[in-house]
Gaussian input, Z-matrix of N, CA and C with variables (Angstrom, degrees):
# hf/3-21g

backbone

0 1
 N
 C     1     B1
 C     2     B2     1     A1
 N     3     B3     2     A2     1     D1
 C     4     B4     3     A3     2     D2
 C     5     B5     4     A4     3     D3
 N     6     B6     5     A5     4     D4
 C     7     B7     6     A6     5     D5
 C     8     B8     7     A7     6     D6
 N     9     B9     8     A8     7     D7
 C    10    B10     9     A9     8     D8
 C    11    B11    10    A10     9     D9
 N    12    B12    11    A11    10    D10
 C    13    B13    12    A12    11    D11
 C    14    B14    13    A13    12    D12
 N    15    B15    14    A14    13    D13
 C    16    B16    15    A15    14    D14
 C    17    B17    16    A16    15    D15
 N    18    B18    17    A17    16    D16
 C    19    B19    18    A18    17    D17
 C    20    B20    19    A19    18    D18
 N    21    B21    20    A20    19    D19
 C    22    B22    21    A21    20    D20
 C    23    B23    22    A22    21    D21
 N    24    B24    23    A23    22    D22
 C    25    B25    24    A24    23    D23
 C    26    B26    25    A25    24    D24
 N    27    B27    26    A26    25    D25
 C    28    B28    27    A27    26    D26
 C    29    B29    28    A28    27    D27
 N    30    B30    29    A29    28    D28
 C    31    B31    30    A30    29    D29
 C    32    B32    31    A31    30    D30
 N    33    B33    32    A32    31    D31
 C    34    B34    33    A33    32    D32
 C    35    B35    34    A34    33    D33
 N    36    B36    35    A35    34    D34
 C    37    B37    36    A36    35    D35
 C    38    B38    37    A37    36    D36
 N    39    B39    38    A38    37    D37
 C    40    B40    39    A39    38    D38
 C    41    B41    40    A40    39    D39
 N    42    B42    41    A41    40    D40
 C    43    B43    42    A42    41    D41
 C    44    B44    43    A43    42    D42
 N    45    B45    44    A44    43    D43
 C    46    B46    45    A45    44    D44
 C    47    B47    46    A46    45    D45
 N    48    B48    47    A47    46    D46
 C    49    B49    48    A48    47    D47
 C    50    B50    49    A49    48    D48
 N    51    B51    50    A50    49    D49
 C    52    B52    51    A51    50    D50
 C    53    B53    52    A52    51    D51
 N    54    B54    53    A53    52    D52
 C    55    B55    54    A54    53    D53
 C    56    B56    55    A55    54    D54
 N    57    B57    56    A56    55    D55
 C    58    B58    57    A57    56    D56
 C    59    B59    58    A58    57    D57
 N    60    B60    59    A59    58    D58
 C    61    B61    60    A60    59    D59
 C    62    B62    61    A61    60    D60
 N    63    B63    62    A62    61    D61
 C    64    B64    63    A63    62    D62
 C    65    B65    64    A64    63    D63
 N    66    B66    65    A65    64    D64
 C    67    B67    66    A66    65    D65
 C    68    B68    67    A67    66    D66
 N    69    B69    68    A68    67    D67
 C    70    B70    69    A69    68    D68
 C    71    B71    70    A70    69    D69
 N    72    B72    71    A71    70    D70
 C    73    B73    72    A72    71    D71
 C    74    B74    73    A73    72    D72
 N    75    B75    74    A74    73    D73
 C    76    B76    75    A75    74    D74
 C    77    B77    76    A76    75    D75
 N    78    B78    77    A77    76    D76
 C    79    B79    78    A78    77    D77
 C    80    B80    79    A79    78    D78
 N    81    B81    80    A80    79    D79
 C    82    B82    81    A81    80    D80
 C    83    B83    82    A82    81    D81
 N    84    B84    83    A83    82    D82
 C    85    B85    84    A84    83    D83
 C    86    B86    85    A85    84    D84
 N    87    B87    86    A86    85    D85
 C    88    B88    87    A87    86    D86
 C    89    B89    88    A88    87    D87
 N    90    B90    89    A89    88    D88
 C    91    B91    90    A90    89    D89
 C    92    B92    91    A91    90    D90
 N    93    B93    92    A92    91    D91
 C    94    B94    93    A93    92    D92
 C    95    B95    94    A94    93    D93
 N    96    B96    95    A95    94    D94
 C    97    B97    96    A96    95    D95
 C    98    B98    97    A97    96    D96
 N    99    B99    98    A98    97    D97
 C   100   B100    99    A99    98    D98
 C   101   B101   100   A100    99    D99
 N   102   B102   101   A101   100   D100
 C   103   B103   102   A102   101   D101
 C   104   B104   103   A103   102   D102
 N   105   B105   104   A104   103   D103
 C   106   B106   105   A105   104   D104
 C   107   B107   106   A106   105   D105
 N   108   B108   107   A107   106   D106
 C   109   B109   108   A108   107   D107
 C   110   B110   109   A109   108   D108
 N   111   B111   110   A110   109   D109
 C   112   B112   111   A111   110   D110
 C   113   B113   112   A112   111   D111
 N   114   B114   113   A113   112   D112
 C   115   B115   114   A114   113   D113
 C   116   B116   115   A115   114   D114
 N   117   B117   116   A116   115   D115
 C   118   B118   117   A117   116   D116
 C   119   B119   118   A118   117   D117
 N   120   B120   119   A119   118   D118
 C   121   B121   120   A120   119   D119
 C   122   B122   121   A121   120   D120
 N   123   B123   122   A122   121   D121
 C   124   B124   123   A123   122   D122
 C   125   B125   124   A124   123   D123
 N   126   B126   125   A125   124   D124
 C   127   B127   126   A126   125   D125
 C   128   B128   127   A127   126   D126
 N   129   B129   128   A128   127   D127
 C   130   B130   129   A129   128   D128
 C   131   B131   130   A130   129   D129
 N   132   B132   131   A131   130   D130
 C   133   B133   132   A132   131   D131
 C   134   B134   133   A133   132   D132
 N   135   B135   134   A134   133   D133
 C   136   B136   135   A135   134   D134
 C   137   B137   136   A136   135   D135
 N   138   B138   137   A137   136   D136
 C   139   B139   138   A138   137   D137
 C   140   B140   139   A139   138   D138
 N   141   B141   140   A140   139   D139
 C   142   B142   141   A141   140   D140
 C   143   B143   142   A142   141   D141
 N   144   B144   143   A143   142   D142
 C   145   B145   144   A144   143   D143
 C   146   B146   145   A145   144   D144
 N   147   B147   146   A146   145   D145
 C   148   B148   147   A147   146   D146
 C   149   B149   148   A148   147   D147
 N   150   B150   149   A149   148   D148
 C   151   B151   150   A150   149   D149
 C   152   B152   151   A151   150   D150
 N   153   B153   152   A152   151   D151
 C   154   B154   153   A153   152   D152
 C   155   B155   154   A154   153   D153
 N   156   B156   155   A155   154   D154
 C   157   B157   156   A156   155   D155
 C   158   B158   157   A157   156   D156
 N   159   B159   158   A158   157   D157
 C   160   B160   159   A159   158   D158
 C   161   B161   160   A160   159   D159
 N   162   B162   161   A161   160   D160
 C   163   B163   162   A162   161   D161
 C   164   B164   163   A163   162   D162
 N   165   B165   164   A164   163   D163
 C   166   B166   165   A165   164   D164
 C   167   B167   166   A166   165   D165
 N   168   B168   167   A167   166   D166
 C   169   B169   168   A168   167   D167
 C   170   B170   169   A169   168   D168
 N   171   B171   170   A170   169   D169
 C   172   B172   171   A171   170   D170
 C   173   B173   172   A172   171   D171
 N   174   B174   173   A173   172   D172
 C   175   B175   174   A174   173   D173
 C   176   B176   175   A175   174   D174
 N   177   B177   176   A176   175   D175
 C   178   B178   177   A177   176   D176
 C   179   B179   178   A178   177   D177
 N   180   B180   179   A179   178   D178
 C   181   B181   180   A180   179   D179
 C   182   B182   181   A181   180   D180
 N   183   B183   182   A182   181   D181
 C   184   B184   183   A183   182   D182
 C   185   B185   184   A184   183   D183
 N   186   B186   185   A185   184   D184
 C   187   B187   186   A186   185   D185
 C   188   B188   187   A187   186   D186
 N   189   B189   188   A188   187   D187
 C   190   B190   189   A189   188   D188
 C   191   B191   190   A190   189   D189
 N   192   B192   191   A191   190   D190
 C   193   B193   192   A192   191   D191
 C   194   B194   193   A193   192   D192
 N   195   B195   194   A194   193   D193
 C   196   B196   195   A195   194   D194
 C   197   B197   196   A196   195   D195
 N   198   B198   197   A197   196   D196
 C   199   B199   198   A198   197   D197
 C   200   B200   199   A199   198   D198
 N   201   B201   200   A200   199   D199
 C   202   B202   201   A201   200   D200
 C   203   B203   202   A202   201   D201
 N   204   B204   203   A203   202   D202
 C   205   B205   204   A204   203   D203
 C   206   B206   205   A205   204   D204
 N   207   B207   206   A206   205   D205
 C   208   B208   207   A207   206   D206
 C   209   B209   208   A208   207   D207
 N   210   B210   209   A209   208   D208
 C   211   B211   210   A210   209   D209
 C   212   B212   211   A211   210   D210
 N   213   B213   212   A212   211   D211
 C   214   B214   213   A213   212   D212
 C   215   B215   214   A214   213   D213
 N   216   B216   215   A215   214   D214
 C   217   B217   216   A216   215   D215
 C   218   B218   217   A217   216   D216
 N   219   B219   218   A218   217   D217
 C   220   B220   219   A219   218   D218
 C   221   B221   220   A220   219   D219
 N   222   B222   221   A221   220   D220
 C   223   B223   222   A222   221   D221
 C   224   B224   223   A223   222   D222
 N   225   B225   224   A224   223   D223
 C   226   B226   225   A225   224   D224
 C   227   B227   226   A226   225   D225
 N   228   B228   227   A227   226   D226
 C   229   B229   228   A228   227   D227
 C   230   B230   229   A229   228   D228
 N   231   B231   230   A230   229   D229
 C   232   B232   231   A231   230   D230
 C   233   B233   232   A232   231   D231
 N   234   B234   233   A233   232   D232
 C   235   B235   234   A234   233   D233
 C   236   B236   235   A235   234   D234
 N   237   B237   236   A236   235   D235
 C   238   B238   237   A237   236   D236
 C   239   B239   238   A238   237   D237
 N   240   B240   239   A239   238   D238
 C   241   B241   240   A240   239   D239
 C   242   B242   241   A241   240   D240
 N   243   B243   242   A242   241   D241
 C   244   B244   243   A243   242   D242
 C   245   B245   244   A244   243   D243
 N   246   B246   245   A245   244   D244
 C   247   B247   246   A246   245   D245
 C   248   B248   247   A247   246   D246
 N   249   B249   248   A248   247   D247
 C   250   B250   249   A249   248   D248
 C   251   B251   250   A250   249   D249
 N   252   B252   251   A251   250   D250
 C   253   B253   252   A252   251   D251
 C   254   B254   253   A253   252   D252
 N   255   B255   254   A254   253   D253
 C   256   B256   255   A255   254   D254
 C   257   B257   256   A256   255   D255
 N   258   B258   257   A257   256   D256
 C   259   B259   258   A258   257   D257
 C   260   B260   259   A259   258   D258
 N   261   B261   260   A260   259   D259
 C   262   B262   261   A261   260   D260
 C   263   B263   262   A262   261   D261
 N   264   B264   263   A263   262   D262
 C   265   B265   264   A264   263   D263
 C   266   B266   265   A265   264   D264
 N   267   B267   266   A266   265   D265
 C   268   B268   267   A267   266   D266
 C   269   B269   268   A268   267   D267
 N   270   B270   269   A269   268   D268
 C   271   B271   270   A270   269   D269
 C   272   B272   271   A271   270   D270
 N   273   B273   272   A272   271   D271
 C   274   B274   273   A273   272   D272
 C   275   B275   274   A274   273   D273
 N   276   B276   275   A275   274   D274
 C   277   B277   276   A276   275   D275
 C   278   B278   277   A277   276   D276
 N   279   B279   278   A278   277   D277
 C   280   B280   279   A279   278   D278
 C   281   B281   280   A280   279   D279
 N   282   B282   281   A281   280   D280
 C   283   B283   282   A282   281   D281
 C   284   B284   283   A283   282   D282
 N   285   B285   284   A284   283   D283
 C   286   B286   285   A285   284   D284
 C   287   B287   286   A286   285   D285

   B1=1.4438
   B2=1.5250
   B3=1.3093
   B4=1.5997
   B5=1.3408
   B6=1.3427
   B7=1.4317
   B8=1.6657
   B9=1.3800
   B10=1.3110
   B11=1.2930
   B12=1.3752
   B13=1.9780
   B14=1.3777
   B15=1.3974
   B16=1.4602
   B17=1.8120
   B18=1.3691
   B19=1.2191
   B20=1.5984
   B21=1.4716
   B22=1.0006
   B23=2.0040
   B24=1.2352
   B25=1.7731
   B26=1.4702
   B27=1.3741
   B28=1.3452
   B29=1.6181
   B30=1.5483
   B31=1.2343
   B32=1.5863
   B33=1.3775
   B34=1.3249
   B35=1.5732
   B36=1.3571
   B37=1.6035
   B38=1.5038
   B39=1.1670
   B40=1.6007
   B41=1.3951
   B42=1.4731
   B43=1.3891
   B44=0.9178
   B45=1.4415
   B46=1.9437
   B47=1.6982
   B48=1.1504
   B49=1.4040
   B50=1.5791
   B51=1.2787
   B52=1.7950
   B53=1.4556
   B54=1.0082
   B55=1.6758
   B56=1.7029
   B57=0.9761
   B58=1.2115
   B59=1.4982
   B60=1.8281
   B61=1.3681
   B62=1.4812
   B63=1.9596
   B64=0.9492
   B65=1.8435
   B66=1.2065
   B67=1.5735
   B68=1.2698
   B69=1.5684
   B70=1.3223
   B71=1.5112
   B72=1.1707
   B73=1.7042
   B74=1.3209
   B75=1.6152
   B76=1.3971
   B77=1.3572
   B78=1.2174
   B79=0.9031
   B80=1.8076
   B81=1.7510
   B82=1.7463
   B83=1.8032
   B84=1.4429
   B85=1.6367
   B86=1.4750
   B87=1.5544
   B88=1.1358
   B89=1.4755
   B90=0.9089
   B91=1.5698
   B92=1.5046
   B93=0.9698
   B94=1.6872
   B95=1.8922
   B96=1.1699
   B97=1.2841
   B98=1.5777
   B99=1.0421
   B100=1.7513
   B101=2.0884
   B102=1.3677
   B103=1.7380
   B104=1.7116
   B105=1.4502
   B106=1.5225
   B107=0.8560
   B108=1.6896
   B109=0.8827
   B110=2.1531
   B111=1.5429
   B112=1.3191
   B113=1.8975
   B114=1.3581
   B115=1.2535
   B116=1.5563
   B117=1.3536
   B118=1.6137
   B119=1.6895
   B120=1.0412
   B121=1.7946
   B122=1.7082
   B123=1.4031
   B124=1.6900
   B125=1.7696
   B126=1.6976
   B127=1.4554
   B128=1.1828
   B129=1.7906
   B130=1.4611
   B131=1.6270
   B132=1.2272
   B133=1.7732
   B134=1.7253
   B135=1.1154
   B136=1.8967
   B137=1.8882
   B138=1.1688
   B139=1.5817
   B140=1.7800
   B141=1.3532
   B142=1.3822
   B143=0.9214
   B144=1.0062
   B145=1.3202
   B146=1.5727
   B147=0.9064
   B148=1.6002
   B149=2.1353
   B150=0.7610
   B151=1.8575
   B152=1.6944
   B153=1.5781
   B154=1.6641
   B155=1.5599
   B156=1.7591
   B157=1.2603
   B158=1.4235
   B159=1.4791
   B160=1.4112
   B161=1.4783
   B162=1.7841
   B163=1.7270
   B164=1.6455
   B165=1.1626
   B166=1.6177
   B167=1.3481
   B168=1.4225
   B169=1.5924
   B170=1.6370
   B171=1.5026
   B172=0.8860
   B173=1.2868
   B174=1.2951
   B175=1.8864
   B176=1.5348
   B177=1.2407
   B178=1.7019
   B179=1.1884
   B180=1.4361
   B181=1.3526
   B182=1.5687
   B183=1.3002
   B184=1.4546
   B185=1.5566
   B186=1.4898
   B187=1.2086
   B188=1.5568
   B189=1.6433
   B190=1.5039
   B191=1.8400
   B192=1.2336
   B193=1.5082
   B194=1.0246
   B195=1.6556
   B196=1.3258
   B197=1.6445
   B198=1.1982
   B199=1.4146
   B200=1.7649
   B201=1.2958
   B202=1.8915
   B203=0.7983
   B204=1.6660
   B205=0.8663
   B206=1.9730
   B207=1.2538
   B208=1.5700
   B209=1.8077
   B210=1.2560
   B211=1.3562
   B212=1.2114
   B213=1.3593
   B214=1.5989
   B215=1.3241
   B216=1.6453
   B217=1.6985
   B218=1.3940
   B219=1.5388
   B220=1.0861
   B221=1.5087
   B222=1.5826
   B223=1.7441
   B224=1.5020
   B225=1.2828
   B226=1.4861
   B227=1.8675
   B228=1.4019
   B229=1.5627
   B230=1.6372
   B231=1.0725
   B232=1.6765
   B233=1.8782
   B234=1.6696
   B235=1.1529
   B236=1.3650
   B237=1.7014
   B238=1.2288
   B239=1.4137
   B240=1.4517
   B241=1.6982
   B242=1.7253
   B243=1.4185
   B244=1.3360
   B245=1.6457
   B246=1.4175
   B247=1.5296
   B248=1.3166
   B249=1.1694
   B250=1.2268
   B251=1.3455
   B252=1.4035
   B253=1.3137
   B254=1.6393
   B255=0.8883
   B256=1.5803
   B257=2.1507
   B258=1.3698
   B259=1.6378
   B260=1.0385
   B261=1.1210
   B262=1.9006
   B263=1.7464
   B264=1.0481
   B265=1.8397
   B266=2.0411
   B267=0.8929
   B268=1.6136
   B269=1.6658
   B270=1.4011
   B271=1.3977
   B272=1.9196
   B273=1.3762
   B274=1.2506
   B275=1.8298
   B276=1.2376
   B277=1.5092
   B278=1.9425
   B279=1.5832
   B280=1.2764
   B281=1.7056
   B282=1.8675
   B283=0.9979
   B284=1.3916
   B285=1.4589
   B286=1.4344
   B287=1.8878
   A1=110.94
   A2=105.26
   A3=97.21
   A4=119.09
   A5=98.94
   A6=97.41
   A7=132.41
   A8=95.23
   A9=131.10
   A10=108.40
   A11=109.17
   A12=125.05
   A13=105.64
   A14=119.65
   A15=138.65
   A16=117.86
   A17=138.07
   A18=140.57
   A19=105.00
   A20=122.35
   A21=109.52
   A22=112.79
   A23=104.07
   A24=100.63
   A25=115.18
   A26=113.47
   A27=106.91
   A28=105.84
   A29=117.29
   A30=110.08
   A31=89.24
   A32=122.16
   A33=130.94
   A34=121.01
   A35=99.75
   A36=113.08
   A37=116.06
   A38=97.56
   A39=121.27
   A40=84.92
   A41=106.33
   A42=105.27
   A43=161.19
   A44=98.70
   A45=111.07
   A46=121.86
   A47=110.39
   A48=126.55
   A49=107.76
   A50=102.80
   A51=117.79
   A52=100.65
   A53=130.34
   A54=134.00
   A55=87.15
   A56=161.66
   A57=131.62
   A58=139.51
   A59=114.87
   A60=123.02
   A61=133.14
   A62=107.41
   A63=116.35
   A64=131.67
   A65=118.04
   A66=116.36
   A67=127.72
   A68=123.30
   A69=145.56
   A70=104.50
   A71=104.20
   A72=102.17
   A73=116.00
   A74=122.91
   A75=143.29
   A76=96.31
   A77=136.51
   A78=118.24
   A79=101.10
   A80=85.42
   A81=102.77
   A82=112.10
   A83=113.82
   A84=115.00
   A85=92.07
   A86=147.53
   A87=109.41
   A88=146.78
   A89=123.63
   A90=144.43
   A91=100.71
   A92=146.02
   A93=148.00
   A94=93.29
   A95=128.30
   A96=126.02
   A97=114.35
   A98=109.37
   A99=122.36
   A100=95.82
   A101=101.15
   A102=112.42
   A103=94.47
   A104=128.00
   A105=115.05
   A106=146.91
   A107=109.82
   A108=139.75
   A109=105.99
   A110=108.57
   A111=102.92
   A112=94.31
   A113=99.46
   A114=104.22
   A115=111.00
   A116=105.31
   A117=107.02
   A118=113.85
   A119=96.73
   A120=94.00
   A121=103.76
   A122=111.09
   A123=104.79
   A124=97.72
   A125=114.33
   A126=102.35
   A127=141.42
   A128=109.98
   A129=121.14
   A130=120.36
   A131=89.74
   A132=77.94
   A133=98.69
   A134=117.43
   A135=109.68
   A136=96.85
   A137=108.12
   A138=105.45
   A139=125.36
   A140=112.42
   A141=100.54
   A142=138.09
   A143=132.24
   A144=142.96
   A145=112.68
   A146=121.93
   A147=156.26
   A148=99.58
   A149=126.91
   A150=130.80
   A151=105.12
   A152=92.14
   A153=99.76
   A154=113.39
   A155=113.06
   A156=102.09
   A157=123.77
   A158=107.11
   A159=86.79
   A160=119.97
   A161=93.52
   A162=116.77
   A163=109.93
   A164=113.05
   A165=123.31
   A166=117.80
   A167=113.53
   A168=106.54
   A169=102.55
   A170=146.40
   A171=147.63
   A172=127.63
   A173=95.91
   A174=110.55
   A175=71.64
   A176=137.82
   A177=129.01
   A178=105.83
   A179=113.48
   A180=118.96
   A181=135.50
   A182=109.88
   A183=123.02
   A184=113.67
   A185=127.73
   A186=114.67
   A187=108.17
   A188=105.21
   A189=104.73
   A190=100.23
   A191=99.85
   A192=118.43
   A193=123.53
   A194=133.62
   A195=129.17
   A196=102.13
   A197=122.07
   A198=119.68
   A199=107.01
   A200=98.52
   A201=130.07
   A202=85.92
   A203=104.27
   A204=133.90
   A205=121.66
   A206=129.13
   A207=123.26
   A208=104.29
   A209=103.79
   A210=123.22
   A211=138.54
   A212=137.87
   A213=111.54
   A214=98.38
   A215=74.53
   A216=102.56
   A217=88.37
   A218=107.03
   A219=133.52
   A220=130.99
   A221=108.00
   A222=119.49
   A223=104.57
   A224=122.05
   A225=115.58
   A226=110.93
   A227=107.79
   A228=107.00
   A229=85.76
   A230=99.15
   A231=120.37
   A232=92.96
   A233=102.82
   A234=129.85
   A235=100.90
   A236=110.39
   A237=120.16
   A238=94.41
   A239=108.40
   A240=128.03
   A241=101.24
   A242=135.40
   A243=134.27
   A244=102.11
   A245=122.97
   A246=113.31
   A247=115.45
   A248=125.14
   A249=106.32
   A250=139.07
   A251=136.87
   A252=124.42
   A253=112.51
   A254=130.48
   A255=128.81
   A256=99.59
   A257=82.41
   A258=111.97
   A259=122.17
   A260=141.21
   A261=127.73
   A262=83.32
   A263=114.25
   A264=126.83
   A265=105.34
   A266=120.67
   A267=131.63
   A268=98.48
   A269=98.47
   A270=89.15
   A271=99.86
   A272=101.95
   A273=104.03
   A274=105.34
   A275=120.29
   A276=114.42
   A277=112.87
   A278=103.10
   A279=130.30
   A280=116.49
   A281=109.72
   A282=104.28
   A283=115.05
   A284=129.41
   A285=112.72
   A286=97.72
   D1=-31.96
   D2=178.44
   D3=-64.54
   D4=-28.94
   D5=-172.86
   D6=-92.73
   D7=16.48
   D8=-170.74
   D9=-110.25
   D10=-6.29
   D11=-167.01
   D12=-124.94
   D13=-45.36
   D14=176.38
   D15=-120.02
   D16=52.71
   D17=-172.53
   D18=-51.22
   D19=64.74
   D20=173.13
   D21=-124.91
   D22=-173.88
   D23=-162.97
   D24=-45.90
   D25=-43.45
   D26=-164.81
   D27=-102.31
   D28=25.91
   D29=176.32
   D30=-109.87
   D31=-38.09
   D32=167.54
   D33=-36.99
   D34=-27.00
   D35=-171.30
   D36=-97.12
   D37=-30.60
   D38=178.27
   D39=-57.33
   D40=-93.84
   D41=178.95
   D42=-18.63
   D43=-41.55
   D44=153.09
   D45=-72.90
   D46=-19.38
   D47=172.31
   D48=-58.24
   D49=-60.50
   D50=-165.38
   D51=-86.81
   D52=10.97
   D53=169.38
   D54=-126.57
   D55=-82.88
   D56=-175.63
   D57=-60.63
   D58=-0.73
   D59=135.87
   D60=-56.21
   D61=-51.27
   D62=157.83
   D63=-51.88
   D64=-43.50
   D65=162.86
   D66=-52.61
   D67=-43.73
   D68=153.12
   D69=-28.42
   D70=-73.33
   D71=-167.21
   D72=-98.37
   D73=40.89
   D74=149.76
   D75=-101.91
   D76=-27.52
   D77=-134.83
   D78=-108.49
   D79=-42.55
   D80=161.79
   D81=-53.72
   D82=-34.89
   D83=-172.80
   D84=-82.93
   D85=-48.77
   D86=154.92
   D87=-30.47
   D88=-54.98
   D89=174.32
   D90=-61.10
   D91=-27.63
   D92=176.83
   D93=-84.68
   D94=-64.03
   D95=-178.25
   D96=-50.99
   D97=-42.78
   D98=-160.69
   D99=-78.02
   D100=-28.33
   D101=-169.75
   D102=-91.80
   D103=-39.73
   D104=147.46
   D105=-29.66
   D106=-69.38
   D107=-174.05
   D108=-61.88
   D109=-40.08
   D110=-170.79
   D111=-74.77
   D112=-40.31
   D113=179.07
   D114=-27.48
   D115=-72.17
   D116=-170.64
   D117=-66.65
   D118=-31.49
   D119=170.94
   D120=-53.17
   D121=-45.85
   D122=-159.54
   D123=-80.48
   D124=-17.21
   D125=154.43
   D126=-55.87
   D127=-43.33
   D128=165.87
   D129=-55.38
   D130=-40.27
   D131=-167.84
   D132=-90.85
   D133=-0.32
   D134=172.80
   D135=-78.43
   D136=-62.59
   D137=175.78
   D138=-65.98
   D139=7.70
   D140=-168.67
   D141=88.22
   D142=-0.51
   D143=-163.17
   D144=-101.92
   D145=58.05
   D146=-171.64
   D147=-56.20
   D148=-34.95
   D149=177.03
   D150=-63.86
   D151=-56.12
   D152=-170.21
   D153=-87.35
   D154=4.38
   D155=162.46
   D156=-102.33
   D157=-17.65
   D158=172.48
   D159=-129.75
   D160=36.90
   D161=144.91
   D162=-76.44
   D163=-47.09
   D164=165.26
   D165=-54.96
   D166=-46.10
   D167=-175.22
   D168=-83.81
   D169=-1.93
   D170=147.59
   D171=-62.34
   D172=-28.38
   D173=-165.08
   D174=-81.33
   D175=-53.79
   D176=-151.48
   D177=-61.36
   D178=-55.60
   D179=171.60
   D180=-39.64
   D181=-57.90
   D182=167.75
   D183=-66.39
   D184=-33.16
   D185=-162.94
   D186=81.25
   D187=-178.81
   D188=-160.31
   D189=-89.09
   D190=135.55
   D191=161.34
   D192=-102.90
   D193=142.79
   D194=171.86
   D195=-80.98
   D196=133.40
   D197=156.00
   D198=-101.02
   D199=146.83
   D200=156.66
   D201=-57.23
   D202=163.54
   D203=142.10
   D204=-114.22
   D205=97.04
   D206=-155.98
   D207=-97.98
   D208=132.12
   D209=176.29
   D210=-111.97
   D211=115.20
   D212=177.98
   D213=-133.29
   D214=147.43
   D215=-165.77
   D216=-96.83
   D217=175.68
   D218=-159.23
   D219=-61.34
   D220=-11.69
   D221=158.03
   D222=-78.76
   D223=-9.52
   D224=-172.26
   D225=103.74
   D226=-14.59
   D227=-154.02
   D228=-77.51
   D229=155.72
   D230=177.81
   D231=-81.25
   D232=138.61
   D233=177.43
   D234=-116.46
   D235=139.28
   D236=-172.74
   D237=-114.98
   D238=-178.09
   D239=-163.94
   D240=-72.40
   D241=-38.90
   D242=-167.08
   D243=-90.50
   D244=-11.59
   D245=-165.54
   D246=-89.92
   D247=145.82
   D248=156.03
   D249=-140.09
   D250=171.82
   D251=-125.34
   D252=-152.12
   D253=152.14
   D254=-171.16
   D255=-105.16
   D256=140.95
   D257=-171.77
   D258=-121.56
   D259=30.57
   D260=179.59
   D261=100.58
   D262=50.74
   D263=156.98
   D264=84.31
   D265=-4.49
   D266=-161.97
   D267=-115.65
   D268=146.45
   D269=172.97
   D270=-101.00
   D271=177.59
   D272=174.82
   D273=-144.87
   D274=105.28
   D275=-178.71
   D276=-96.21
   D277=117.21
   D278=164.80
   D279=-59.75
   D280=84.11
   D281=-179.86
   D282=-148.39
   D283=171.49
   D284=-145.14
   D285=-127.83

């Protein structure tokens, strides 16, 4: 903000400082997730667990997806995430 008020050298510098601190340590929290993340893959497949590894190695692949959540109420009709719907006298609203 200062430097958005005063565009001068050492606000210029500031600025490049705190955006190349900030990149740094996105960049380090990548590298901690990605060393997890392989981590637990090389857990699944040491124990067997063959479903959750290559639900994981899919999830890697694709990147992040939002999932629904799908409901049906009691005519059978599919309930979406904004509706909402009566349960044993209570309502319950599907929202994210």
């Amino acid at each position: 903000m200062q430097w958005v008020h005063q565009p001068n050298q050492s606000n210029v510098d500031n600025l490049n400082n705190v955006r190349c601190e900030d990149s740094s340590h996105l960049r380090n929290k990548k590298k901690e997730y990605l060393k997890a993340k392989i981590e637990e893959l090389e857990t699944n497949s040491t124990i067997k667990n063959i479903r959750d590894l290559y639900r994981g190695i899919t999830d890697f692949k694709k990147g992040y997806q939002l999932r629904t959540n799908i409901v049906k109420d009691e005519k059978g009709d599919l309930v979406t995430d904004s509706y909402i719907f009566w349960l044993g006298g209570g309502t319950i609203s599907l929202s994210y």
